[in-house]
C-alpha positions in Angstrom: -41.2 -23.2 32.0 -41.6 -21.0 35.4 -43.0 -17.9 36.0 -39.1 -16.6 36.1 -38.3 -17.8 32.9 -40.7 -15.1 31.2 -38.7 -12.5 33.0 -35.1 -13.8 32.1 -35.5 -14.5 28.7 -36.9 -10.3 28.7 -34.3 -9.4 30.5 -31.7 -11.4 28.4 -33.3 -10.1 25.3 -32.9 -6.2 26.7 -29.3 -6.8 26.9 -28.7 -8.0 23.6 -30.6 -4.9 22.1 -28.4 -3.1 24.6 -25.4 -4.6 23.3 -26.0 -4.0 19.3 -27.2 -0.3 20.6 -23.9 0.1 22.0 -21.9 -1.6 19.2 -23.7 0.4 16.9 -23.0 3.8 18.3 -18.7 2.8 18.1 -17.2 5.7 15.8 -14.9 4.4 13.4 -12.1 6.4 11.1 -10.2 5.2 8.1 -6.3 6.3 7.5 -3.8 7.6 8.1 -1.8 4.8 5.8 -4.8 3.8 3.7 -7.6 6.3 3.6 -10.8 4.6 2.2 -10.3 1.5 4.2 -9.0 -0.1 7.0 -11.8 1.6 9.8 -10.3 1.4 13.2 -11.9 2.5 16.9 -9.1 4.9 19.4 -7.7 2.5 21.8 -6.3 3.8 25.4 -2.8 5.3 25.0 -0.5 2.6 26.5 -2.2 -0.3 25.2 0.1 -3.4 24.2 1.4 -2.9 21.3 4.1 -3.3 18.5 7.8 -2.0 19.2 7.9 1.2 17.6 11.5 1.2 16.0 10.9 -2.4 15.4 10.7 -3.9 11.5 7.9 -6.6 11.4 6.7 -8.9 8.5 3.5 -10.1 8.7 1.2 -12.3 6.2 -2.3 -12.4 5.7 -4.1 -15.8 5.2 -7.1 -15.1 2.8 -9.2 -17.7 2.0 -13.2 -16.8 2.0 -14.7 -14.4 -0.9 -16.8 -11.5 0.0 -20.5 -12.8 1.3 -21.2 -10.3 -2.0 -19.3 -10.7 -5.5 -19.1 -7.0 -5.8 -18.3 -6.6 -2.1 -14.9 -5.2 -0.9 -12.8 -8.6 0.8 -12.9 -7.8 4.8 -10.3 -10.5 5.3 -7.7 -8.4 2.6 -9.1 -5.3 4.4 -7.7 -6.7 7.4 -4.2 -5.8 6.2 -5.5 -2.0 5.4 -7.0 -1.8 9.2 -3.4 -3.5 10.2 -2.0 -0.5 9.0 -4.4 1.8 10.0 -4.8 1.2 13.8 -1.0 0.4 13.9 0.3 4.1 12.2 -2.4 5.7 14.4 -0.4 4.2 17.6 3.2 4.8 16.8 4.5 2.6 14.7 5.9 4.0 11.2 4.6 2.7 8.4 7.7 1.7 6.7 8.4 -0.5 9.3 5.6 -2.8 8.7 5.9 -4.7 5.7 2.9 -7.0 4.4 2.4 -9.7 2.2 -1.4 -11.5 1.7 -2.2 -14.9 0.5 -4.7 -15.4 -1.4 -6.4 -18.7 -1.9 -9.4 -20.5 -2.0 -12.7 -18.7 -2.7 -10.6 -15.2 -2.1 -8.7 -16.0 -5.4 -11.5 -14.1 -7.4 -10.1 -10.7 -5.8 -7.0 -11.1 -7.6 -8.7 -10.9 -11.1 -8.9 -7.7 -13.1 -12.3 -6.3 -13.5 -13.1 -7.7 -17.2 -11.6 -11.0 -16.0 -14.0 -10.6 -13.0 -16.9 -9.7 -15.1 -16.3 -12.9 -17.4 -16.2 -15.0 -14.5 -18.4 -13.9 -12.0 -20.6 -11.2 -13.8 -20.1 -8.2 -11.3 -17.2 -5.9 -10.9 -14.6 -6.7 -8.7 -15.2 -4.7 -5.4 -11.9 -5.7 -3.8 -9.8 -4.0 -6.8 -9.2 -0.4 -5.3 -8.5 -2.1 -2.3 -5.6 -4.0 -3.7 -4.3 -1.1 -5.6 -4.4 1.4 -2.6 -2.9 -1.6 -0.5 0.2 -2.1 -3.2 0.8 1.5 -3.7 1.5 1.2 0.3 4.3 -1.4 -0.3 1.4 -4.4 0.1 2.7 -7.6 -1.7 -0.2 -9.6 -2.9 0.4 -13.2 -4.0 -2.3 -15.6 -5.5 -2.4 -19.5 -5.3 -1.9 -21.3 -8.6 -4.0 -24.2 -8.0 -6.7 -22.4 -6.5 -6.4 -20.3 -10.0 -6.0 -23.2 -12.2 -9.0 -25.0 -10.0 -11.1 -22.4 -10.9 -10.4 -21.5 -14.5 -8.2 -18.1 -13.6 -5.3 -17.5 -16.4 -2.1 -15.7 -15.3 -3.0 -12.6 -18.1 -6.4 -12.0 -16.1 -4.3 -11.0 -12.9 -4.3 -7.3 -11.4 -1.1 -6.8 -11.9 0.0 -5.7 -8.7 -1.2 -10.1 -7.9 2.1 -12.5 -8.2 1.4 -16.1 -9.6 2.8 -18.5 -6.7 2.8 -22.5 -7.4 0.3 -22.7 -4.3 -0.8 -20.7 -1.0 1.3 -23.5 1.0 4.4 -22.2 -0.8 4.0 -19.0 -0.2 3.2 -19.3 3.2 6.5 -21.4 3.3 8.6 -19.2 1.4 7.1 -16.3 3.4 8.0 -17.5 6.8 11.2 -18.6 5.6 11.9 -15.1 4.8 10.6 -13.6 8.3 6.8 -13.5 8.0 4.1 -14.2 10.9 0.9 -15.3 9.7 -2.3 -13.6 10.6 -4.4 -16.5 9.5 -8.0 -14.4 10.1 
């Protein structure tokens, strides 16, 4: 290693610290659709954008648990900040209409909190967030193997979670009936 190497490694290492500086000073909000979640940054006014006046379907592919068990799901919270950053740029609510997936290790969030307990000894921290997303018209539906896989019973369901035979059905299904997936 050079002499310059010292003084671009520094120089690299400023602008990361720069970067996280400036990536931590972004001011977030929550709401208007879904008020504890969902954070969204302002965006330039005439940024591309939905259709307002348009109807859209759109499905959430969740598949990862929290890095915490009690955590809140960022992946289902995804569909709260959908809603968020969307109402807060002129698009009605009622003209977005939602549906997550989930599958995989996100199958946990679907469980009531005693089920949770039973299973993974912690609260559920994604529960509120289900409930405040289907009290917004938010259709949840949980693979049945991933349930069955993993010991889940049908009467340990939130009830606002709908048994489907797998994910890959209801993605089907869904798209069948108009969805685009969000697989992220």
């Amino acid at each position: 290693m050079g002499p310059g190497w010292s003084a671009k490694w520094v120089i690299a290492v400023l602008l990361v610290m720069g970067m996280a500086t400036v990536a931590q000073a972004v001011e977030t909000e929550t709401g208007p659709a879904i008020e504890a979640y969902g954070p969204v940054v302002p965006v330039p006014e005439g940024s591309f954008n939905l259709v307002p006046g348009e109807h859209y379907r759109v499905a959430f592919d969740v598949s990862d648990a929290p890095e915490w068990p009690d955590g809140v799901n960022r992946s289902i919270e995804s569909a709260a900040r959908f809603l968020n950053m969307h109402a807060r740029n002129g698009i009605r609510v009622q003209d977005l209409e939602l549906a997550v997936v989930l599958h995989g290790s996100a199958s946990a969030a679907a469980l009531t909190d005693a089920a949770y307990q039973a299973h993974l000894g912690v609260e559920n921290g994604s529960r509120a967030l289900i409930e405040a997303l289907s009290a917004s018209g938010v259709k949840f539906y949980l693979c049945g193997q991933s349930a069955g896989f993993r010991g889940y019973n049908k009467d340990e369901l939130l009830p606002q979670v709908q048994m489907a035979v797998s994910a890959m059905t209801a993605h089907v299904r869904l798209q069948q009936e108009g969805y685009r997936i969000i697989p992220f």
